[in-house]
C-alpha positions as CSV (number, residue, x, y, z in Angstrom):
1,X,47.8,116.5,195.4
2,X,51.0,115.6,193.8
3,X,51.6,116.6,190.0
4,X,52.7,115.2,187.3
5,X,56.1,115.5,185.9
6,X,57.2,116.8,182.4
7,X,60.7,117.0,181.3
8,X,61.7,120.0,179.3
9,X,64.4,119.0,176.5
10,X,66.6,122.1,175.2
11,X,69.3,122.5,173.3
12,X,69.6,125.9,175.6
13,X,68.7,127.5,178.6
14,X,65.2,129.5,177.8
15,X,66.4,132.8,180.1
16,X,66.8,134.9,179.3
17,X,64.7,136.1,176.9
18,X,66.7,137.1,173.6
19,X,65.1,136.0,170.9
20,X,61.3,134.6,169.5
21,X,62.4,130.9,170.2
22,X,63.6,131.7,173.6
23,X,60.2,133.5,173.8
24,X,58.2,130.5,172.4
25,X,59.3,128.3,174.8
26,X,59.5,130.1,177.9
27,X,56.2,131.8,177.4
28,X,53.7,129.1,175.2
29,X,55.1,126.1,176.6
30,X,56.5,126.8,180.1
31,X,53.9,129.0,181.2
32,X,51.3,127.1,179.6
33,X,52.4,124.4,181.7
34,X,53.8,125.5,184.7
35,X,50.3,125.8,186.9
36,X,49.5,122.5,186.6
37,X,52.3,120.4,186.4
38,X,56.3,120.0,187.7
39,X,58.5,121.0,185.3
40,X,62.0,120.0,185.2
41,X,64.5,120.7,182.4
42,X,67.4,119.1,180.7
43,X,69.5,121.8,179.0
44,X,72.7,120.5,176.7
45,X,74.7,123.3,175.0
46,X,77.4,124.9,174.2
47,X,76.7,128.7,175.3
48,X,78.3,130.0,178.6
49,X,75.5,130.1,181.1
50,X,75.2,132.4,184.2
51,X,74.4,130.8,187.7
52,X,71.9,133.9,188.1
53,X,70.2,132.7,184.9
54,X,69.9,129.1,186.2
55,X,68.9,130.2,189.8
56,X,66.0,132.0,188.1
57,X,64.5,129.0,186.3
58,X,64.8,126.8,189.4
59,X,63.1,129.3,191.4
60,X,60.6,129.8,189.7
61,X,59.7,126.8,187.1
62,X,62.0,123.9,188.3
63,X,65.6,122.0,188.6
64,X,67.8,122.4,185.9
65,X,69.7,119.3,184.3
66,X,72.6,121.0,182.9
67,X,75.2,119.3,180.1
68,X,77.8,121.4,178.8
69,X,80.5,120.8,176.5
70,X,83.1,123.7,174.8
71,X,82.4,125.1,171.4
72,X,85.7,122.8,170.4
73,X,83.9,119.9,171.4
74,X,80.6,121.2,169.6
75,X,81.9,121.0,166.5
76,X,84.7,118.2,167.1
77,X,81.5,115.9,167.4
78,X,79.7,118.1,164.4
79,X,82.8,116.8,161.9
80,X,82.4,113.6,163.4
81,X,79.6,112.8,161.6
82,X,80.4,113.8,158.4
83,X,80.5,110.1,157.2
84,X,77.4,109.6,158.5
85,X,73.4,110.3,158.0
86,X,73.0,112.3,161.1
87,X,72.8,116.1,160.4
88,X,75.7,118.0,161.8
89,X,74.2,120.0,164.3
90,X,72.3,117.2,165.8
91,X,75.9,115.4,166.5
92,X,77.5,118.6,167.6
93,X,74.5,119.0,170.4
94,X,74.7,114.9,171.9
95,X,76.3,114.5,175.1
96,X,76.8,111.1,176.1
97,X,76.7,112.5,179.6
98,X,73.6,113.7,179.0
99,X,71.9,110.6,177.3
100,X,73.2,108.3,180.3
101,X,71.3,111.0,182.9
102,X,68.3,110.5,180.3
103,X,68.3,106.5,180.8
104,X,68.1,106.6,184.1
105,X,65.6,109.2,185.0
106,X,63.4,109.3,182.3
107,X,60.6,106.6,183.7
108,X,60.6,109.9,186.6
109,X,58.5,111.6,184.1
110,X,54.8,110.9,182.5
111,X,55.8,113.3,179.2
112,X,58.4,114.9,177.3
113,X,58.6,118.0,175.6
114,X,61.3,117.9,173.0
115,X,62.9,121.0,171.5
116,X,63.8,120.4,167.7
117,X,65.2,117.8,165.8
118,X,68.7,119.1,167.6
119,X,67.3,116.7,171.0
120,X,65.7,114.4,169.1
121,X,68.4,111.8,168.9
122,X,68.4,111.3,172.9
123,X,65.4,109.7,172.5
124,X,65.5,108.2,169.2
125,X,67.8,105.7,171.5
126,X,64.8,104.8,173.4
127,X,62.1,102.6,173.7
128,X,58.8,102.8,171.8
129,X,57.1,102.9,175.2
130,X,59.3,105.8,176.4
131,X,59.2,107.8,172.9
132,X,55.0,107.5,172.9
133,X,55.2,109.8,175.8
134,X,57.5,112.4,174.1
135,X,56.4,115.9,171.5
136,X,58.7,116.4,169.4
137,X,58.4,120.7,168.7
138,X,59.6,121.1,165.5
139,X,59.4,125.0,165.6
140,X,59.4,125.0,161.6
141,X,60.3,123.4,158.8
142,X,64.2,123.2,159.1
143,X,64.8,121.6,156.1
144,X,62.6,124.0,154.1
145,X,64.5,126.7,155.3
146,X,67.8,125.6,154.0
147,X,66.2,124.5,150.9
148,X,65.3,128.7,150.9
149,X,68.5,129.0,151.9
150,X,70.8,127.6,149.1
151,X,69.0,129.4,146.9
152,X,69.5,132.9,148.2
153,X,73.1,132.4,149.5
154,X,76.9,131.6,147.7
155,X,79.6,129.7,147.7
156,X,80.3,128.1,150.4
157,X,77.3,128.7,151.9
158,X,75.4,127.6,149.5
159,X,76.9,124.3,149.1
160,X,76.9,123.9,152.9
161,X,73.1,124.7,153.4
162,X,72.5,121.9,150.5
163,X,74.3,119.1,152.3
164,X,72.9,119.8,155.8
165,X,69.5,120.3,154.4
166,X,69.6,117.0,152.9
167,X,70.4,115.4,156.1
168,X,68.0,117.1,157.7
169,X,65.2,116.6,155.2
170,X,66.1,113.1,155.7
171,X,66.5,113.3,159.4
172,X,63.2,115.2,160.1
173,X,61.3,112.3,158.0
174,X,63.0,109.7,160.4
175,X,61.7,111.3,163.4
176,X,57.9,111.3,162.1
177,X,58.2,107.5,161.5
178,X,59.6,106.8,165.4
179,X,57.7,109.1,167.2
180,X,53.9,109.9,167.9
181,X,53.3,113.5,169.4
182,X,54.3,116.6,166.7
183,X,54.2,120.3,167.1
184,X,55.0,123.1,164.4
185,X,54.8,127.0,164.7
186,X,52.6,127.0,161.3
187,X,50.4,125.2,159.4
188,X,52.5,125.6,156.2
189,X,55.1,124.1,158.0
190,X,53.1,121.1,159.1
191,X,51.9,120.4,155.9
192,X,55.6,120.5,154.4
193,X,56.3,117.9,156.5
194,X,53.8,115.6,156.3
195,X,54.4,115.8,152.6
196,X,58.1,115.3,152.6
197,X,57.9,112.4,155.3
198,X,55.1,110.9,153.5
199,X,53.3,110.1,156.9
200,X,49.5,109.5,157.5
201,X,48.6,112.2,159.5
202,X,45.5,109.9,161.0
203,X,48.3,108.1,162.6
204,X,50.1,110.4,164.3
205,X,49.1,113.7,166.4
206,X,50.8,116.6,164.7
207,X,49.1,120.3,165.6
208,X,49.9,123.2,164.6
209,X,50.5,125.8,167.8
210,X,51.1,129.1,166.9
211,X,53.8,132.0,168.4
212,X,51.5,133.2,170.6
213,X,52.3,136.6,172.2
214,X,51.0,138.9,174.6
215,X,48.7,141.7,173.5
216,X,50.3,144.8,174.9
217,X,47.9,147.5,176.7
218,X,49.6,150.4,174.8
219,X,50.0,150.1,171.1
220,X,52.3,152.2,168.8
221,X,51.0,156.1,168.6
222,X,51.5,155.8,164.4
223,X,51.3,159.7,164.8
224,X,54.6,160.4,163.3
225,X,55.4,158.1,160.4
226,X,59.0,158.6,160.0
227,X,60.4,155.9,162.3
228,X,61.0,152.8,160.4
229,X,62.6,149.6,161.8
230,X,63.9,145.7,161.5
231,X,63.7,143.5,164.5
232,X,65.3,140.1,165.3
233,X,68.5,138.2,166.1
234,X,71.7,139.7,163.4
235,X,73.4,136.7,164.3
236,X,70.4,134.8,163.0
237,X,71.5,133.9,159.1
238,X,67.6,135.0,157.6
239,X,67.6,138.3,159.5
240,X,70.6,139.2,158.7
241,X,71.0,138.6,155.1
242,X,66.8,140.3,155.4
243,X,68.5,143.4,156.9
244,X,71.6,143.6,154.5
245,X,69.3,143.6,151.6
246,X,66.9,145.9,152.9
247,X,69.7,148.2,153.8
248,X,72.1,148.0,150.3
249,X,68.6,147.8,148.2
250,X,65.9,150.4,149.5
251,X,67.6,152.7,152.3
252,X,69.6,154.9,150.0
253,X,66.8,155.6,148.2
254,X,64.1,156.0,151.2
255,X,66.3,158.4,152.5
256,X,66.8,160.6,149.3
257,X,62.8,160.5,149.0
258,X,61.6,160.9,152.5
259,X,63.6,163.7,154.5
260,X,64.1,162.8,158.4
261,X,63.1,159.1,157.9
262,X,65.0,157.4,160.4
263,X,65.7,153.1,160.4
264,X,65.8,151.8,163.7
265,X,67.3,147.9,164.0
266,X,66.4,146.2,167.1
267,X,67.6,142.9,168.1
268,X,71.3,141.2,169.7
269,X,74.2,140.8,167.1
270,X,76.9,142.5,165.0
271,X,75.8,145.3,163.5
272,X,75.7,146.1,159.3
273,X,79.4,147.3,159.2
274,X,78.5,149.5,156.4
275,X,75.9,151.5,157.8
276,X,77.4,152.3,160.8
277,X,78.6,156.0,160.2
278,X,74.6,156.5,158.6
279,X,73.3,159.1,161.3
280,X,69.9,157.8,160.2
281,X,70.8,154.5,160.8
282,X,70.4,153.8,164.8
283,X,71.5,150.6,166.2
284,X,69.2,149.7,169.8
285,X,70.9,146.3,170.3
286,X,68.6,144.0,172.2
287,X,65.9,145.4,174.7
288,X,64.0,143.6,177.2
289,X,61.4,145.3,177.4
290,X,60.0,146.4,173.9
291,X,56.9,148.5,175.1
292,X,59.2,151.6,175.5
293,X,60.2,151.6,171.4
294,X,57.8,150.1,169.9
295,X,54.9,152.3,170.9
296,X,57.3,155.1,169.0
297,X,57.7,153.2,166.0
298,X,55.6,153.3,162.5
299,X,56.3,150.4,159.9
300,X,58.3,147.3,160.5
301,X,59.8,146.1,157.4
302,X,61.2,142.5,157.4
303,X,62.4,141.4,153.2
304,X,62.6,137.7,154.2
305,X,64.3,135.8,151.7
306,X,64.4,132.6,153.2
307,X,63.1,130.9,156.0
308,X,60.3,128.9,157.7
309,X,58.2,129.1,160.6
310,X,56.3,131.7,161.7
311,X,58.5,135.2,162.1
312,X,58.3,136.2,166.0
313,X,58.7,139.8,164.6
314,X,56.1,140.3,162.5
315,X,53.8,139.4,165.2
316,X,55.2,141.2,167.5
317,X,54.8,144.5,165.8
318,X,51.4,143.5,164.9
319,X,50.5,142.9,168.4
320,X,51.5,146.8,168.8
321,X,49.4,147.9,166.0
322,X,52.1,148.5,164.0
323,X,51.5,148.0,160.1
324,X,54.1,145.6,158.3
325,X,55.8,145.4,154.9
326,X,56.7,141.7,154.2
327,X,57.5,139.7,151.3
328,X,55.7,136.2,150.6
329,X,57.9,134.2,152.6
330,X,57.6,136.4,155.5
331,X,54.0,136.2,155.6
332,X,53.3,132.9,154.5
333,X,53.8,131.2,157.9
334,X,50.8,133.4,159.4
335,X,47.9,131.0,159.0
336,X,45.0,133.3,157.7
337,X,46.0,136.9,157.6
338,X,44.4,139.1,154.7
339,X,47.4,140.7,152.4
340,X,46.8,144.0,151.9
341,X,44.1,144.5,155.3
342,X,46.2,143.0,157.7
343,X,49.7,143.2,156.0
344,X,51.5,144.5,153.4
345,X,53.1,142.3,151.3
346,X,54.9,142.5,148.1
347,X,57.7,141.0,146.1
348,X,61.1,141.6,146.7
349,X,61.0,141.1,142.8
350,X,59.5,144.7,142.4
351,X,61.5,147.6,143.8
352,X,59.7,149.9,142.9
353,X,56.5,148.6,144.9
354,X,58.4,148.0,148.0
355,X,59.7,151.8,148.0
356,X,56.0,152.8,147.0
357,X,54.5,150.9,149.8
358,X,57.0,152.5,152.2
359,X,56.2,156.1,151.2
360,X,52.5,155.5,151.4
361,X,52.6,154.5,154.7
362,X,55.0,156.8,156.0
363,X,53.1,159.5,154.4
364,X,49.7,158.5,154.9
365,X,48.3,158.4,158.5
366,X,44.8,157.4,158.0
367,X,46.3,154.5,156.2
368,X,49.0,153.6,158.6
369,X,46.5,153.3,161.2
370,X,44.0,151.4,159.0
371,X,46.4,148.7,158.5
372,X,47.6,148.8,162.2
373,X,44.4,148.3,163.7
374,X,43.4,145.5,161.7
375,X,46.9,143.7,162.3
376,X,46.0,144.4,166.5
377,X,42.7,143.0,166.2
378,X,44.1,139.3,164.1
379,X,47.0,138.6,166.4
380,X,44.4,139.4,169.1
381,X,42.1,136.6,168.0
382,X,44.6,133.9,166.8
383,X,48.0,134.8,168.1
384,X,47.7,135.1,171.8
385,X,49.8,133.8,174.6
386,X,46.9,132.6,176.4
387,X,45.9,130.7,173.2
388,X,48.9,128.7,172.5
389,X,49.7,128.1,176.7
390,X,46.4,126.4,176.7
391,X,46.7,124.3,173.4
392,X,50.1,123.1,174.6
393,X,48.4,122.3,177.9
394,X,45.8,120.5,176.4
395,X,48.2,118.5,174.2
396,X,50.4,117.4,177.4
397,X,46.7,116.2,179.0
398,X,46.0,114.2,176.3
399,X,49.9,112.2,176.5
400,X,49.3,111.3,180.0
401,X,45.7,110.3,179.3
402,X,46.6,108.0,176.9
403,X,49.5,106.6,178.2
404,X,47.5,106.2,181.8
405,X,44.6,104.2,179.4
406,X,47.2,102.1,178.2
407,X,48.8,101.2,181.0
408,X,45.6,99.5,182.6
C-alpha cells in the first residue's frame, strides 16, 4: 500500500545531531513519523552541509530538497527588511528558489511540517487550502525569549533583541491568525502565545508536545559527587551568557569550598576564554554519544537567565538520574515537575543558596540520589521519546483525516 507523503520544512539539515533542536526534530518528529509515512524534506540555510550528511537522511528517512545561499546573502536579505514588518531572520532564511520549488510541488504532499516562524513565510504565500494542511512547530516562545533577553543583556544587544522581538511578537501573532495546526515544546509557551496573539484556542489546534528523550539503560553512578557540569550549544546566546555567569559568579567560590570539585562543560562552541588555564575547568566539546560522561557525572547546573521553551539539557540529565540545580526560568518550561523533589531550583537572586545547594548535593549522597531518582522516574512518565513520536503521529493522522473529510 502506498503512503502518504509529508514534507519536512527546515531551516537546517537535522544530522547530525548537535544540539536539542536537531534532536527534537530528528528524534520526536522524524521518527515518530517515519514508519508510517514518506518523508521528504525541504532544507534552506546557510550552513555548509556535507554530501555524507545528506546521503544519510536520504537513505534512511527520504530525498532531500536542498536551498542554499552564502552567509553574505543571509544577511544581505536580513538588512533588506529593515524597512519592513518581517523579522530579520525570517527574511535572511527566504529563498526565492526555494519558494518557486514549493509552488510547484506542494499539492505532492497531504501535510506539512513546518519548522519555526524562520519557514513560515513560504507558506504564508499560499493558499488557505494549502496552509490547512500545514503545523507550524513553534519550538517555544521566540518572542518571549527576547523579551528575557533585553532584559539580561547591553548595549547593543539589548537594543537589537528589543527590535527583533517586536517583529517577532508581531510576526508570531500573524501566523496564528493564517494558519490552523500549532505545536509548542511547553505548555507555558503555548499559553504565552495564545495570550499575546489573542486567538481562540477552540478554533485552532495548538498542542503542546514535549522534548521527549530516550530513557537511557545506565543512569549516572552519583557515587562520587565532585563532578559538576553545564551542557548545551556555547554558541547558543542563553547558554552561553548561563555558563559565563555561572562561571564569574559561583566557581571561584565552589572551588575554594569544595577541594577536587571539578566543572565539566559539554556541548559545541567557543569556549569561556577566561577559564581556560583553570585545571578544574575541563572543556569536552560536543559528544555523540553522551552515555559515556554522563553516567560519571553528579549535578548539572544550568543558571538560565533568559529563555523559553523547554531546556533539552535539563532533561537530559534527568533522564540519567542526575539531580539539577536550575533557576525559575530554567524550570518553568517543564510542565509538572515538583521543585525541590524533582529539581532544585532557586533564584539566581540569592547566592548564597545557589552555592548552599551545590555543597549539599555534592556532599550529600543519600540526597543526590534522592533527587536523582525521582527526576528518572518524571522524565520517564512524561518526557519520553516514544511519547512525543506518537503525539506527533497522531497530530499528522488527524491533518489528513480532515483534509480527506473535506475533500468529499
Amino acid at each position: 500500500m502506498k503512503k502518504d507523503k509529508i514534507l519536512i520544512a527546515l531551516f537546517r539539515l537535522p544530522y547530525p545531531l548537535t544540539d536539542g533542536t536537531r534532536f527534537k526534530v530528528f528524534d520526536n518528529v522524524i521518527q515518530g513519523l517515519t514508519n508510517v509515512y514518506d518523508l521528504e524534506f525541504l532544507i534552506t540555510t546557510y550552513d555548509a552541509v556535507s554530501a555524507e550528511d545528506i546521503d544519510y537522511i536520504e537513505r534512511y528517512y527520504g530525498k532531500v530538497h536542498l536551498f542554499r545561499k552564502s552567509k553574505v546573502g543571509f544577511f544581505r536579505d536580513a538588512l533588506r527588511a529593515l524597512y519592513s514588518s518581517i523579522p530579520f531572520q525570517v527574511a535572511g532564511y527566504f529563498n526565492k528558489k526555494a519558494f518557486s520549488w514549493i509552488r510547484n510541488n506542494i499539492h505532492l504532499y497531504k501535510a506539512v511540517y513546518v519548522h519555526e516562524i524562520r519557514m513560515t513565510e513560504y507558506f504564508i504565500r499560499l493558499s488557505d487550502t494549502l496552509r490547512s494542511i500545514c503545523v507550524v512547530d513553534f519550538n517555544d516562545a521566540l518572542s518571549l525569549h527576547y523579551i528575557q533577553a533585553s532584559k539580561k543583556t547591553f548595549f547593543p544587544k539589548s537594543f537589537m533583541y528589543r527590535i527583533e522581538g517586536k517583529r517577532v511578537g508581531k510576526y508570531e501573532s500573524k501566523v496564528m491568525r493564517l494558519f490552523t495546526y500549532f505545536n509548542v515544546a511547553s505548555s507555558r509557551d503555548r499559553e504565552f502565545l495564545l495570550e499575546k496573539s489573542k486567538m481562540d484556542a477552540a478554533h485552532i489546534t495548538f498542542t503542546a508536545i514535549p522534548h521527549g528523550v530516550h530513557i537511557p539503560t545506565d543512569r549516572a553512578s552519583l557515587t562520587e559527587g565532585k563532578n559538576i557540569f553545564f551542557i548545551g550549544n556555547l554558541d547558543y546566546a542563553p547558554n552561553r551568557d548561563a555558563l559565563r555567569y555561572f562561571l564569574t559568579t559561583f566557581w571561584e567560590i565552589l572551588k575554594n569550598r569544595i577541594p577536587g570539585v571539578y566543572f565539566h562543560i559539554i556541548g559545541k562552541g567557543k569556549p569561556i576564554e577566561s577559564s581556560l588555564s583553570d585545571r578544574r575547568v575541563r572543556y569536552h566539546g560536543f559528544i555523540q554519544d553522551l552515555s559515556s560522561i554522563l553516567t560519571q557525572m553528579s549535578l548539572l547546573v544550568a543558571p538560565i537567565r533568559y529563555g523559553a521553551g523547554t531546556p533539552s539539557k535539563i532533561i537530559d540529565a534527568m533522564a540519567y538520574g542526575i539531580p539539577v540545580l536550575t533557576t525559575p526560568i530554567g524550570a518553568e518550561g517543564i510542565s509538572g515537575i515538583l521543585y525541590d523533589q524533582e529539581i532544585i531550583v532557586c533564584s539566581l537572586e540569592d547566592k548564597d543558596e545557589w552555592i548552599n545547594s551545590i555543597e549539599r548535593i555534592v556532599s550529600d549522597k543519600e540526597h543526590r540520589e534522592k533527587i536523582g531518582l525521582r527526576a528518572r522516574s518524571f522524565i520517564s512518565s512524561h518526557y519520553s521519546s516514544h511519547a512525543s513520536q506518537t503525539a506527533f503521529r497522531e497530530l499528522f493522522e488527524k491533518i489528513i483525516a480532515t483534509k480527506h473529510t473535506s475533500s468529499h
